[in-house]
C-alpha positions as a Markdown table, in Angstrom:
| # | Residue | x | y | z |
|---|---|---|---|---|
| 1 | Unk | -42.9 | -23.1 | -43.0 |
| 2 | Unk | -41.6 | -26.5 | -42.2 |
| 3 | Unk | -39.4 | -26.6 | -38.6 |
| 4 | Unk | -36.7 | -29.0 | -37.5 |
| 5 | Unk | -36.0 | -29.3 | -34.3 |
| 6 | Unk | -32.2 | -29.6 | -33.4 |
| 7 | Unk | -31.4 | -31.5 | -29.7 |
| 8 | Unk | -27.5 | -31.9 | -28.3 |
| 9 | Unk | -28.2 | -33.5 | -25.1 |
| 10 | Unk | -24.8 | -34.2 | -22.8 |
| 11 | Unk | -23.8 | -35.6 | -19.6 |
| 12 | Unk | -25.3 | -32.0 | -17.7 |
| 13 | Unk | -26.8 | -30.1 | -20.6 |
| 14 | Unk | -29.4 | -29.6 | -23.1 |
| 15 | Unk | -28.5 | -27.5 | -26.4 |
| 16 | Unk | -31.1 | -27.1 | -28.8 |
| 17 | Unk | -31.9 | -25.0 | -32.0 |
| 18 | Unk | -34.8 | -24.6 | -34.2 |
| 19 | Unk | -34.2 | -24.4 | -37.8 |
| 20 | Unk | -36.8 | -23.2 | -40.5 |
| 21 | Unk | -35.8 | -25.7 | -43.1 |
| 22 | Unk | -36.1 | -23.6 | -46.3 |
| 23 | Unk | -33.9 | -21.0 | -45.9 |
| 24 | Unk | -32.0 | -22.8 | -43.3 |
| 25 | Unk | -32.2 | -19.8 | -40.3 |
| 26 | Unk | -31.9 | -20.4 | -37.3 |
| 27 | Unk | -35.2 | -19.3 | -35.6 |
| 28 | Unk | -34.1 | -19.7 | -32.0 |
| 29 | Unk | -31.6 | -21.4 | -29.8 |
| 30 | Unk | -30.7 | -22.5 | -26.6 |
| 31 | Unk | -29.2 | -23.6 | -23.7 |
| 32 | Unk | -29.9 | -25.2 | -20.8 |
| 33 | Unk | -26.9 | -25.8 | -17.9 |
| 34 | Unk | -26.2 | -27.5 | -15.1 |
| 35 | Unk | -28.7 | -30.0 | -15.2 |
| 36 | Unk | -28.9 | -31.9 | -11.6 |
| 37 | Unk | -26.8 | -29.3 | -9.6 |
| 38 | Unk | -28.3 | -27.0 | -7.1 |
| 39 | Unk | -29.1 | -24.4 | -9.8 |
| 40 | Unk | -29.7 | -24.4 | -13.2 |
| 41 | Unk | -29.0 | -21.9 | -16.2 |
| 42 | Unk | -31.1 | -21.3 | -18.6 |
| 43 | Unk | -30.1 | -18.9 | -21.9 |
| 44 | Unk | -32.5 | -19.1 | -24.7 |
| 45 | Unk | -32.1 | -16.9 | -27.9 |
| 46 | Unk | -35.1 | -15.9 | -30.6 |
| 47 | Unk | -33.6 | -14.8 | -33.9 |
| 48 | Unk | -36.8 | -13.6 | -36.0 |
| 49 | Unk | -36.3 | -14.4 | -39.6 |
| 50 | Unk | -35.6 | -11.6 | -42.2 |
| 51 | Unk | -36.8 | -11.0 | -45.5 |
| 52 | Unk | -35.5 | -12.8 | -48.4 |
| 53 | Unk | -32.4 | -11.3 | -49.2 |
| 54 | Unk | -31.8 | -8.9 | -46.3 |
| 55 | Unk | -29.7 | -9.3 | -43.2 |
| 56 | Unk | -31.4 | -9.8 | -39.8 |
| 57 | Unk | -31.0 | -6.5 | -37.5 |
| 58 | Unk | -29.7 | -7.6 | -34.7 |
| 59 | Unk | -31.2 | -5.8 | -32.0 |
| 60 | Unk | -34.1 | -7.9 | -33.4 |
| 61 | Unk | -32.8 | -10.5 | -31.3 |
| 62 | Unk | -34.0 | -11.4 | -28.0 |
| 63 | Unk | -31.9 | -13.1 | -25.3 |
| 64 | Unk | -33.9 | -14.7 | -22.3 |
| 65 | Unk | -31.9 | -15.7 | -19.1 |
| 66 | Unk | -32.7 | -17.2 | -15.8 |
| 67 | Unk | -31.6 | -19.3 | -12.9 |
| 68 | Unk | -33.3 | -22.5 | -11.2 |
| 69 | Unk | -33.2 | -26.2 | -10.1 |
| 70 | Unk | -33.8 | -28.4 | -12.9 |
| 71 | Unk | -33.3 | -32.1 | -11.9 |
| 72 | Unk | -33.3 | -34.3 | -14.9 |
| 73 | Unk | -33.3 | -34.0 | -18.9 |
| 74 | Unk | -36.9 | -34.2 | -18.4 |
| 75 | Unk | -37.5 | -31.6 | -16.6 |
| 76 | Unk | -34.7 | -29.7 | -19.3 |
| 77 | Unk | -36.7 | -30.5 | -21.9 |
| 78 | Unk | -40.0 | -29.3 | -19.8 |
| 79 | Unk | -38.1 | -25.6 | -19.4 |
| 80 | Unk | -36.8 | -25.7 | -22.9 |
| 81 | Unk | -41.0 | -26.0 | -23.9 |
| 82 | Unk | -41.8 | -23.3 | -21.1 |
| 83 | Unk | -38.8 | -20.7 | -23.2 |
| 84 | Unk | -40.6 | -21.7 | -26.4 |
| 85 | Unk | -44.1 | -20.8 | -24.9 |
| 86 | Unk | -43.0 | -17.8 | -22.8 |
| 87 | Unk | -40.6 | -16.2 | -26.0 |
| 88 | Unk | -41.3 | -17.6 | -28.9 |
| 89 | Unk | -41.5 | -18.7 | -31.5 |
| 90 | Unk | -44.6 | -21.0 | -30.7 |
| 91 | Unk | -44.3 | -24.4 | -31.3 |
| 92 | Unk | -48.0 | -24.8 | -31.6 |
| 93 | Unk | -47.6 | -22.3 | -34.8 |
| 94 | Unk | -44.8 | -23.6 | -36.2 |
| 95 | Unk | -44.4 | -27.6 | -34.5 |
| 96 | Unk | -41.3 | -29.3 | -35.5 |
| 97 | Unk | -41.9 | -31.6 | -38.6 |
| 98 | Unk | -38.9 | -33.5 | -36.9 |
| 99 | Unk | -36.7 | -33.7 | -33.9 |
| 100 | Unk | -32.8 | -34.1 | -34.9 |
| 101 | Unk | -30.8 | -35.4 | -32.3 |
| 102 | Unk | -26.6 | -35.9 | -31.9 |
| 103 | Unk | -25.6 | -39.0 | -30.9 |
| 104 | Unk | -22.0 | -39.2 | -30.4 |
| 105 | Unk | -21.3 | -43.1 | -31.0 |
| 106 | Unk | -23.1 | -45.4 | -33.4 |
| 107 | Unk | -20.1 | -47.9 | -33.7 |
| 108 | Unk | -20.0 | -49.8 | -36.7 |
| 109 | Unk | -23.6 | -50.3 | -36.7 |
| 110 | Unk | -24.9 | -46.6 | -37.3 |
| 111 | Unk | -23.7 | -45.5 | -41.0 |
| 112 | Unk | -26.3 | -43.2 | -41.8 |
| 113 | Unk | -29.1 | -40.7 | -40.4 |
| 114 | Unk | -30.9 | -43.1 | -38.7 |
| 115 | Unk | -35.3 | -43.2 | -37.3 |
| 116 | Unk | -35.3 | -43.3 | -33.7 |
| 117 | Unk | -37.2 | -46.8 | -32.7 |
| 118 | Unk | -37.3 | -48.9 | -29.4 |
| 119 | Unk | -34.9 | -51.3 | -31.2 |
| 120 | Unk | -32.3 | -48.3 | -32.2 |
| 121 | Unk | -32.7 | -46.8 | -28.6 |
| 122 | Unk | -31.5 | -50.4 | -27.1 |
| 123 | Unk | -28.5 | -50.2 | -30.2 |
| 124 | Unk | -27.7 | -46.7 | -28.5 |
| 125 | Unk | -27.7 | -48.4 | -24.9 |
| 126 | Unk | -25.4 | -51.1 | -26.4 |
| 127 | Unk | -22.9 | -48.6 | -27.4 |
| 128 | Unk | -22.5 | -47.1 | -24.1 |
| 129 | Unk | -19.9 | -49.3 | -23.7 |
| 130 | Unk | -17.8 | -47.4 | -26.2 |
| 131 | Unk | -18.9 | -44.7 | -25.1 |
| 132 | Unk | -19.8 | -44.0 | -21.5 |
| 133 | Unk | -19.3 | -40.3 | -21.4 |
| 134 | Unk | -21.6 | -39.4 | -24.1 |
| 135 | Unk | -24.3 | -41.9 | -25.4 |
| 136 | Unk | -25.8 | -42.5 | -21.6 |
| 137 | Unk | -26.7 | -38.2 | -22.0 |
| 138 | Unk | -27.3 | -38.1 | -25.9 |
| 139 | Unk | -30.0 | -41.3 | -25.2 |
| 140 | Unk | -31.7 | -39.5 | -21.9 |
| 141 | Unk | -32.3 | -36.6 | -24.6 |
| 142 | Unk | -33.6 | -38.9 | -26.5 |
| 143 | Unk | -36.1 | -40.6 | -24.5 |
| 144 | Unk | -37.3 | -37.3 | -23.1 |
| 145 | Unk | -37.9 | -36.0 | -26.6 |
| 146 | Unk | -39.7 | -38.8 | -27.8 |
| 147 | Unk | -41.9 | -38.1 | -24.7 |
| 148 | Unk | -42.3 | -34.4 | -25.4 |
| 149 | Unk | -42.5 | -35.0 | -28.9 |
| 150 | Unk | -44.2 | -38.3 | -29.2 |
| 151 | Unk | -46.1 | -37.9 | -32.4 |
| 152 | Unk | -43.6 | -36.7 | -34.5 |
| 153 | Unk | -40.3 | -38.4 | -35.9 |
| 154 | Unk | -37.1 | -38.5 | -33.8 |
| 155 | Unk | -33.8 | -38.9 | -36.1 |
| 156 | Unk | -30.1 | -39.5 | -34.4 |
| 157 | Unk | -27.5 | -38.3 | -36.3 |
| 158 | Unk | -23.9 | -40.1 | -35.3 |
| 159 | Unk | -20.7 | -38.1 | -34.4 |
| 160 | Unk | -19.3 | -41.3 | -36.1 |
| 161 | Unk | -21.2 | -42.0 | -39.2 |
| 162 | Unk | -18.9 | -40.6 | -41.2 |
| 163 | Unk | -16.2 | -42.0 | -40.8 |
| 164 | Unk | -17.8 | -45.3 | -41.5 |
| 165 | Unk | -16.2 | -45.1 | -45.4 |
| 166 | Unk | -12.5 | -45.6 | -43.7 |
| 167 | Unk | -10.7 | -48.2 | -45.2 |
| 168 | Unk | -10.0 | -51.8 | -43.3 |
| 169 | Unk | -6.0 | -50.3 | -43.5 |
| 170 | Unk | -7.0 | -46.9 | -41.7 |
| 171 | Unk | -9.6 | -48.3 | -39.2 |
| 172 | Unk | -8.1 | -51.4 | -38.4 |
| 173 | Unk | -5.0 | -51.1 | -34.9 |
| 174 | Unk | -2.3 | -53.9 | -35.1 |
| 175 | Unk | -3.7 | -56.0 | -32.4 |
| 176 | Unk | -4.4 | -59.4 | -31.6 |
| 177 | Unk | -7.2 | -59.7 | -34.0 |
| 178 | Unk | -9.6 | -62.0 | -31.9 |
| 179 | Unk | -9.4 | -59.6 | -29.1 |
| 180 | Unk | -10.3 | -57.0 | -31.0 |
| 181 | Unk | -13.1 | -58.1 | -32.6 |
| 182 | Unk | -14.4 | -59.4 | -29.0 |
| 183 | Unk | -14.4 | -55.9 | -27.5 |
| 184 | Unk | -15.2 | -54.0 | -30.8 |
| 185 | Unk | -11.9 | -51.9 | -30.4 |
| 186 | Unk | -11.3 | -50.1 | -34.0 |
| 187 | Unk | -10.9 | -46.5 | -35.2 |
| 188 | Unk | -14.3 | -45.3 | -35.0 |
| 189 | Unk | -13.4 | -41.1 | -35.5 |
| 190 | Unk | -15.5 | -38.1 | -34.0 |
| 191 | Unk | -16.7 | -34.6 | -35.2 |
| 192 | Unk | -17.8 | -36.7 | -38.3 |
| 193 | Unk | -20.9 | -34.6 | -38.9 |
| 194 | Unk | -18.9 | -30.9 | -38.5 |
| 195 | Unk | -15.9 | -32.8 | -41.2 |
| 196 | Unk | -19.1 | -33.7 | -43.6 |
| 197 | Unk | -20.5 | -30.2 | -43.0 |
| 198 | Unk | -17.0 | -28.5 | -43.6 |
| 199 | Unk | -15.7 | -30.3 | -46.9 |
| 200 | Unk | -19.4 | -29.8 | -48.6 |
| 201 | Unk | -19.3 | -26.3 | -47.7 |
| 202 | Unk | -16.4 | -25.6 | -48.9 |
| 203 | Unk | -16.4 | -27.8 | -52.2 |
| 204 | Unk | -19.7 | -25.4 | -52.8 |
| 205 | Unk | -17.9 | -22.3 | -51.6 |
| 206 | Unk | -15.0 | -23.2 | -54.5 |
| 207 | Unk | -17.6 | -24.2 | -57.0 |
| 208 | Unk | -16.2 | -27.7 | -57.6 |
| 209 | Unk | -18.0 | -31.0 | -57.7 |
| 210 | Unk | -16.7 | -32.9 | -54.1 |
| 211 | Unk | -16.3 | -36.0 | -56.3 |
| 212 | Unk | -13.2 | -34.4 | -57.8 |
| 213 | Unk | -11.5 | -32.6 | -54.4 |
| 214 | Unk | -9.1 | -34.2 | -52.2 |
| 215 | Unk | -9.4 | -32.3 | -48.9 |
| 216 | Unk | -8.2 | -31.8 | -45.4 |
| 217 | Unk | -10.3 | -30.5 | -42.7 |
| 218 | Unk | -8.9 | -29.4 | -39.3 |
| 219 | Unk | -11.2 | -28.9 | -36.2 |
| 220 | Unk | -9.5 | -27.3 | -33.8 |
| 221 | Unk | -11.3 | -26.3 | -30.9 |
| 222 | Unk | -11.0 | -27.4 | -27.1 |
| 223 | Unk | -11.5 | -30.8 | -28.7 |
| 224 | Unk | -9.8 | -31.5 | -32.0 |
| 225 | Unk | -9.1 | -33.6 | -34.9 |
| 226 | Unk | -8.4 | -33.6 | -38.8 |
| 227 | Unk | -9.8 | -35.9 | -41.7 |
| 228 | Unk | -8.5 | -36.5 | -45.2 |
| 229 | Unk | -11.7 | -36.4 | -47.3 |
| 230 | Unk | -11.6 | -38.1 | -51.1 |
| 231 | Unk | -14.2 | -37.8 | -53.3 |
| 232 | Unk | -16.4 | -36.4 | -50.4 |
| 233 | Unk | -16.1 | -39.7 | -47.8 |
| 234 | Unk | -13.6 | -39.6 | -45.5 |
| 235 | Unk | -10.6 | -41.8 | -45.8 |
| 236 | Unk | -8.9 | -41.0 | -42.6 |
| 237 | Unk | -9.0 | -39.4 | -39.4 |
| 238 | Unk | -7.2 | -38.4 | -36.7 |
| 239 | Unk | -9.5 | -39.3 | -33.7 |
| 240 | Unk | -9.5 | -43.4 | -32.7 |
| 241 | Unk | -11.1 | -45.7 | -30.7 |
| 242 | Unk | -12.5 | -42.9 | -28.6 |
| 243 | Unk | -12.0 | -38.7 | -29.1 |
| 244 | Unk | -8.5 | -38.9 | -26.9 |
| 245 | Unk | -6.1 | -40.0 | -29.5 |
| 246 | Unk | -4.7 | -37.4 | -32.5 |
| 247 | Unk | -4.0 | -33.8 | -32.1 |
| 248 | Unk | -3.0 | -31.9 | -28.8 |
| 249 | Unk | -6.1 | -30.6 | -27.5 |
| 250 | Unk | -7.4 | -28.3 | -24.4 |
| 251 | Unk | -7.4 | -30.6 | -22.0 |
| 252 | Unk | -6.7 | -34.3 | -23.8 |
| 253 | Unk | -3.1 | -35.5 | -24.5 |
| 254 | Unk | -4.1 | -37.0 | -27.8 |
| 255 | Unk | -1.5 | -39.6 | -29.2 |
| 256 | Unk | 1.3 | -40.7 | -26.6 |
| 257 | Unk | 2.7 | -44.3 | -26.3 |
| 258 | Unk | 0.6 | -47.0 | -24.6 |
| 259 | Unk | 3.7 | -48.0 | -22.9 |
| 260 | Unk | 3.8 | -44.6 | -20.7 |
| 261 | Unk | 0.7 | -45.8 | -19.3 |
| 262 | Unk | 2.3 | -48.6 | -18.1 |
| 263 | Unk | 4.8 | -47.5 | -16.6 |
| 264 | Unk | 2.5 | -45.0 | -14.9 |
| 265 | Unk | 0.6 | -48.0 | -13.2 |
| 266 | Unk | 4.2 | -49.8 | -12.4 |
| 267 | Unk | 6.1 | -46.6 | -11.1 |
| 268 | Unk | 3.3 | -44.2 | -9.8 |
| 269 | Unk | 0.4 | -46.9 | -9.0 |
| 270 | Unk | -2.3 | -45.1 | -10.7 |
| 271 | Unk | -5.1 | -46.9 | -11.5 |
| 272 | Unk | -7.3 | -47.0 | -14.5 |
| 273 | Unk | -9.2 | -44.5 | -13.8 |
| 274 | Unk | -6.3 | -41.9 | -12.9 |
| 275 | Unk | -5.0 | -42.8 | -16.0 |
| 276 | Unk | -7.9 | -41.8 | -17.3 |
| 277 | Unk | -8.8 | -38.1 | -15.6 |
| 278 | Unk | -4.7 | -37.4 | -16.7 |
| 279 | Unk | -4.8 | -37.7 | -20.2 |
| 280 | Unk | -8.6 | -36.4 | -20.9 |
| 281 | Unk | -8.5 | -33.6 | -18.1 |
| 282 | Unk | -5.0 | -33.0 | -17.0 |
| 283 | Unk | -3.4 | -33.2 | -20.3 |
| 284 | Unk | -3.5 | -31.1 | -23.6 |
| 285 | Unk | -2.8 | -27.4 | -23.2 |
| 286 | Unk | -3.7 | -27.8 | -19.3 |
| 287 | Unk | -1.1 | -30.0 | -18.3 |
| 288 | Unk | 1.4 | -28.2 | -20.5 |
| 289 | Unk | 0.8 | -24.5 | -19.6 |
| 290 | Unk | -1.9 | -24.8 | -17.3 |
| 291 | Unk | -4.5 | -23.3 | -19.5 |
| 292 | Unk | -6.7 | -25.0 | -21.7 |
| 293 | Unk | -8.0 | -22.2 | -23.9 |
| 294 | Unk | -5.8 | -21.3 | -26.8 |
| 295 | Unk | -6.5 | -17.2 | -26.6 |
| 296 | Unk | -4.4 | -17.6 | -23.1 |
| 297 | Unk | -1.9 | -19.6 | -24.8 |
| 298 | Unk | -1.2 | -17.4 | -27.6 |
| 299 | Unk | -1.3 | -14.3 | -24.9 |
| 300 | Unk | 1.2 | -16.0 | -22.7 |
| 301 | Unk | 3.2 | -16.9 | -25.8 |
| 302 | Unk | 3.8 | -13.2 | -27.0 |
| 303 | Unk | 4.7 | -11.9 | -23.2 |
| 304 | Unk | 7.5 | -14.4 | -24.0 |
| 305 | Unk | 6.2 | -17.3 | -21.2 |
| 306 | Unk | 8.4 | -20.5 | -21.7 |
| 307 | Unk | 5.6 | -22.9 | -20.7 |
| 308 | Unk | 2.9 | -21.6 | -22.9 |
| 309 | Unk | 5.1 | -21.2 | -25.7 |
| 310 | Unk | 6.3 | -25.0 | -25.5 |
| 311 | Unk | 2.6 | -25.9 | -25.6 |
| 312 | Unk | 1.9 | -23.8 | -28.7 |
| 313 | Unk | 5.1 | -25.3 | -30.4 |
| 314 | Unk | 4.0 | -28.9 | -30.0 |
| 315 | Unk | 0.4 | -28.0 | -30.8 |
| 316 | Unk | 1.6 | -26.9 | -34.3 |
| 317 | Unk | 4.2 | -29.7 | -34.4 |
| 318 | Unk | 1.1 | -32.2 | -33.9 |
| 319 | Unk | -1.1 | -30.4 | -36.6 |
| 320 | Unk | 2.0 | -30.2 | -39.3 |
| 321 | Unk | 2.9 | -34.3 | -38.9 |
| 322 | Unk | -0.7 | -35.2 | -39.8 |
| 323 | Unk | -0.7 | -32.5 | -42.3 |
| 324 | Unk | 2.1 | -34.2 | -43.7 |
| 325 | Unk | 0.5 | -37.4 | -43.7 |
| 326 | Unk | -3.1 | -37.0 | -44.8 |
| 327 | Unk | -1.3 | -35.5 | -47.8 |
| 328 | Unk | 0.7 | -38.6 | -48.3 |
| 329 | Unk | -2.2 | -40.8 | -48.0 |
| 330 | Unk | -4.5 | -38.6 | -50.3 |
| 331 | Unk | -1.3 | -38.5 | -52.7 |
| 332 | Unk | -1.8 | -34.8 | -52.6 |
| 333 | Unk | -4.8 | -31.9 | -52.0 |
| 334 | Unk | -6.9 | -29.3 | -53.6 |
| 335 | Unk | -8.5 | -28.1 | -50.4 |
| 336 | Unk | -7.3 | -27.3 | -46.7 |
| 337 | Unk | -9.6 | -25.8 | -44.5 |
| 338 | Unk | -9.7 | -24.9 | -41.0 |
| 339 | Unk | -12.9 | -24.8 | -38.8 |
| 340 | Unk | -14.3 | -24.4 | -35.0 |
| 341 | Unk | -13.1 | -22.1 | -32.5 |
| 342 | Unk | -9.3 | -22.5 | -32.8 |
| 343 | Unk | -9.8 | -22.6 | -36.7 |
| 344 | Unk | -11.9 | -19.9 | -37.1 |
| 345 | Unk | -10.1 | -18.0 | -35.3 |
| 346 | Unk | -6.8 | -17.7 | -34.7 |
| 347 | Unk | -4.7 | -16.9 | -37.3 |
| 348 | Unk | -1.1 | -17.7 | -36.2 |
| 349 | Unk | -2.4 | -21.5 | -36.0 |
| 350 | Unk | -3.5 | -21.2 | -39.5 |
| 351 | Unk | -0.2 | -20.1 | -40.7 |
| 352 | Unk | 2.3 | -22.4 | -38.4 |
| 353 | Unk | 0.2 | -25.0 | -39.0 |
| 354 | Unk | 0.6 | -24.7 | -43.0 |
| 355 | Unk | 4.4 | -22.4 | -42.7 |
| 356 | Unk | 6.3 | -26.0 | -43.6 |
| 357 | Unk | 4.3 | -26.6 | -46.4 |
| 358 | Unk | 5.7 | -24.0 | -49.1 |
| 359 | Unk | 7.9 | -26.4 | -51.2 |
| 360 | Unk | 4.1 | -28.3 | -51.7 |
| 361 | Unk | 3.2 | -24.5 | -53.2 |
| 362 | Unk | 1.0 | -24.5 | -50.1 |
| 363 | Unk | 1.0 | -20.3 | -49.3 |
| 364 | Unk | -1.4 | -18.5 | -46.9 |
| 365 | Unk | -2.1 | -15.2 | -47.4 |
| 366 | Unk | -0.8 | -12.8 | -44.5 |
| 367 | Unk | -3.6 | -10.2 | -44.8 |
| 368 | Unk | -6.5 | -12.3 | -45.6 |
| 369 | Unk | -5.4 | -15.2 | -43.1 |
| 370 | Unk | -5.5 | -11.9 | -40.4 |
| 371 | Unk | -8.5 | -10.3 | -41.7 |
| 372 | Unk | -11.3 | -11.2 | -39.6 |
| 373 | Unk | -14.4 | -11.5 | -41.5 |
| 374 | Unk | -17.9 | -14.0 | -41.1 |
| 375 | Unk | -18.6 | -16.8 | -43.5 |
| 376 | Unk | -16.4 | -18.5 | -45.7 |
| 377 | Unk | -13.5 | -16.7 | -46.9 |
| 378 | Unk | -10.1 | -17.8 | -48.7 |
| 379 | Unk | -6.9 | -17.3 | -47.0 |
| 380 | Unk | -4.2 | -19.2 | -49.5 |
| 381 | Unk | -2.3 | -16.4 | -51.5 |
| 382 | Unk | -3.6 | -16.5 | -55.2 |
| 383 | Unk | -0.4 | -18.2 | -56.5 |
| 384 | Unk | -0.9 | -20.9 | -53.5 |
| 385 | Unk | -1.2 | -24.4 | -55.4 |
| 386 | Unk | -4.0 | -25.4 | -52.9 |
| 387 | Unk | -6.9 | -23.5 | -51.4 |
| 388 | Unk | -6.6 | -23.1 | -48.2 |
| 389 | Unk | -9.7 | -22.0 | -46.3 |
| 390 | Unk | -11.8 | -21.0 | -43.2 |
| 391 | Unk | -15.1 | -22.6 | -42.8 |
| 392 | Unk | -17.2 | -21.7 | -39.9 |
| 393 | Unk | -19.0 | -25.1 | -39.3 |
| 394 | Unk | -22.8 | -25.4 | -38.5 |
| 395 | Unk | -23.2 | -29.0 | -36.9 |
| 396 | Unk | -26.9 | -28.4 | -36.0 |
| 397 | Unk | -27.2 | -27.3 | -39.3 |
| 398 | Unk | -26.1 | -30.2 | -41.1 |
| 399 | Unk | -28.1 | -32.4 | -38.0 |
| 400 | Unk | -31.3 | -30.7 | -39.7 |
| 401 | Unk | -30.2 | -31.3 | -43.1 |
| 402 | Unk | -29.8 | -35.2 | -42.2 |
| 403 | Unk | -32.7 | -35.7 | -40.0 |
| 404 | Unk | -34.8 | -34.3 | -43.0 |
| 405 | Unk | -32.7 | -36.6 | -45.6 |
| 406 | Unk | -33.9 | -39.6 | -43.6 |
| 407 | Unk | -37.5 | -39.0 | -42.9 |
């Protein structure tokens, strides 16, 4: 039984899975919180792995929780080796063939699952630059994996990879072109690895080669974008330079005009990095109703609250323009699918998002969009002209699939 090891490292956390590569099942999973703060959590989960053919009971599983300081991602990744050891499954029974790891930036460098070497680590450290948030975590994970792990091979898989097939026309801004070049400044799109994940799964779900399908995925959770994928390579997306710009999201603005910030700076005096807590932290649903989570939105929606129903309205009015416009640019679609939290699951999203669409033949199915089942299910009407679709996505999944693609 060959083992992948699955590592999301950020800014104060440690996520991890390991994945039986065969069957792809998840064999356990974790997480580990609040790394550097007075008191860590710890959650790790052991899923044992059913027969061929038969579900997995799930009072077999066994959920492990505890509380303590844990200081640095080395020490995380010490505790995450101490859950293996103390829970299971044993690592020295089944050790990890690889270690996959997200990395949320490659730039225009990283196009493909990429070995871990010195020389990519010091690429990783270059990009911090574009992005500051994430890489800095993603690449302490990295080194203190390569520590615990050091004689087996380390694979980053990029958030931004891809997106690297985007056009010159779609990744290029309309700025002084010497300037840009200089600072790297281009459409670089994130969630690439759930968009890849999504439009293969559902191209297999369909039974239709993904050469032939022009498709639109939405990820819609407290961070959000779309992609028009052609021929399985995505063409256009929704998220920029950095994850801020596109859809409305929980707590990001996502597109607004530069010029506001401006005038911000002129009018209010905040500086750069005001400007840069209000429209990643203070904006989205937060700074429209207050809450970022969409379940409290839709709530204060139907007890008729004006705030939360003008966020809702131009959450949908965000999602249907670049609905509009991945359709002009793909000169039509086969496939929509929804996917993450929001996508998975709330229903009224689905069908606002899509209600406009009806003189395209684009119909959703009432009962089957509101009919909550697992997996991937059809929610377009069977007269609809397009499929329209929800596709849980499984990002460590497809982090396992890569890492073993490129070793």
């Amino acid at each position: 039984m060959s083992v992948v090891l699955v590592i999301n490292s950020g800014s104060s956390s440690l996520k991890y899975s390991l994945i039986e590569a065969e069957r792809e099942a998840v064999l356990a999973e974790g997480l580990i919180e609040r790394i550097g703060q007075a008191s860590g959590n710890i959650d790790h989960t052991v899923r044992p792995l059913a027969e061929p053919g038969l579900p997995m009971p799930a009072m077999l599983e066994a959920r492990h929780r505890a509380e303590r300081p844990i200081a640095d991602h080395d020490e995380a990744f010490a505790v995450m080796l101490e859950q293996f050891a103390e829970h299971g499954p044993s690592l020295t029974e089944h050790p990890p063939v690889a270690v996959g790891h997200r990395v949320v930036h490659g730039g225009a460098r990283f196009f493909e699952p990429t070995l871990i070497t010195s020389l990519v680590e010091i690429n990783i450290e270059d990009l911090i630059v574009l992005a500051p948030l994430h890489n800095p975590a993603n690449l302490a994970g990295i080194r203190a994996a390569r520590s615990a792990f050091a004689d087996v091979p380390h694979v980053a898989v990029f958030d931004t990879a891809f997106h690297q097939t985007l056009p010159p026309a779609a990744h290029t801004y309309a700025i002084d072109a010497a300037t840009a070049r200089e600072h790297r400044i281009r459409r670089y799109g994130f969630h690439g690895t759930s968009h890849k994940y999504v439009s293969e799964a559902a191209a297999a779900f369909l039974g239709r080669p993904n050469v032939h399908l022009r498709q639109i995925v939405f990820h819609l959770g407290n961070g959000a974008s779309v992609t028009a994928v052609e021929g399985g390579r995505s063409v256009e997306t929704s998220m920029g330079f950095t994850p801020l710009e596109g859809l409305v999201m929980g707590t990001r603005s996502g597109d607004i005009d530069p010029a506001v910030l401006f005038h911000l700076t002129r009018r209010a005096g905040l500086d750069a990095d005001e400007l840069d807590t209000l429209l990643n932290k203070r904006s989205g649903l937060l700074g429209l109703a207050g809450r970022s989570d969409m379940r409290d939105i839709l709530a204060g929606r139907a007890a008729g609250e004006e705030a939360a129903t003008l966020a809702y309205d131009v959450y949908i009015h965000r999602l249907r323009a670049y609905a509009g416009a991945y359709i002009a640019q793909l000169g039509g679609v086969d496939v929509i699918s929804f996917t993450a939290g929001v996508g998975e699951n709330a229903a009224d999203v689905r069908a606002d998002a899509l209600a406009t669409l009806g003189f395209l033949g684009i119909r959703v199915d009432a009962a089957r969009n509101a009919a909550r089942e697992p997996g991937i299910r059809r929610i377009s009407a069977d007269d609809s002209a397009v499929e329209v679709l929800v596709v849980p996505t499984d990002e460590e999944l497809e982090i396992a699939r890569q890492t073993l693609s490129a070793i």
